[in-house]
C-alpha positions as CSV (number, residue, x, y, z in Angstrom):
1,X,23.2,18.1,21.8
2,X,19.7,18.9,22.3
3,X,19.2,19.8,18.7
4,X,20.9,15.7,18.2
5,X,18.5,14.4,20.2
6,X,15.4,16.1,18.9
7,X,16.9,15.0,15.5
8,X,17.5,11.7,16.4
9,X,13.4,11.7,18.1
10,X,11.7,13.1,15.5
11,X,12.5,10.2,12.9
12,X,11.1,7.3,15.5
13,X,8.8,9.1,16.4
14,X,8.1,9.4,12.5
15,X,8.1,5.6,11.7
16,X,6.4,4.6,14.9
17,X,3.6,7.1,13.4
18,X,3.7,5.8,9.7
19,X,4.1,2.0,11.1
20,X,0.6,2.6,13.5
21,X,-0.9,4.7,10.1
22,X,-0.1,1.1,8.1
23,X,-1.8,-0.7,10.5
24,X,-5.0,0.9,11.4
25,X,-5.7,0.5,7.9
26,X,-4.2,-2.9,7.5
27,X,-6.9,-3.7,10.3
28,X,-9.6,-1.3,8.8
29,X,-9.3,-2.9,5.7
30,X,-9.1,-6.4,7.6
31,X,-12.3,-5.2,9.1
32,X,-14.4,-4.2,5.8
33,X,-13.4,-7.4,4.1
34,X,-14.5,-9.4,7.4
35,X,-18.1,-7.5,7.5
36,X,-18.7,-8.1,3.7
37,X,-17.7,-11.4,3.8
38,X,-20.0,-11.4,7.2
39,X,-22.9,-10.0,5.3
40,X,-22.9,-11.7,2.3
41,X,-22.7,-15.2,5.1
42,X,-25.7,-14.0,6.7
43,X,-27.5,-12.8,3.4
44,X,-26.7,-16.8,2.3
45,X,-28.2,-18.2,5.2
46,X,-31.8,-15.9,5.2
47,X,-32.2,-15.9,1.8
């Protein structure tokens, strides 16, 4: 039973870690689009 359990742990424990892997980058890359777009805003409006 406890080898079960440990069994039946280590895969959630697997996709909650791939699923919060996916996104931190989904926001990373959220968050690099957002500050170019950002920059190239504020580059419009001094230049």
């Amino acid at each position: 039973m406890v080898r079960a359990d440990s069994g039946s742990r280590q895969p959630l424990s697997y996709i909650t870690n791939q699923t919060l892997r996916v996104s931190i980058e989904a926001a990373h890359t959220t968050g690099l689009t957002t500050g170019a777009t950002g920059q190239i805003g504020v580059t419009d409006q001094t230049g």
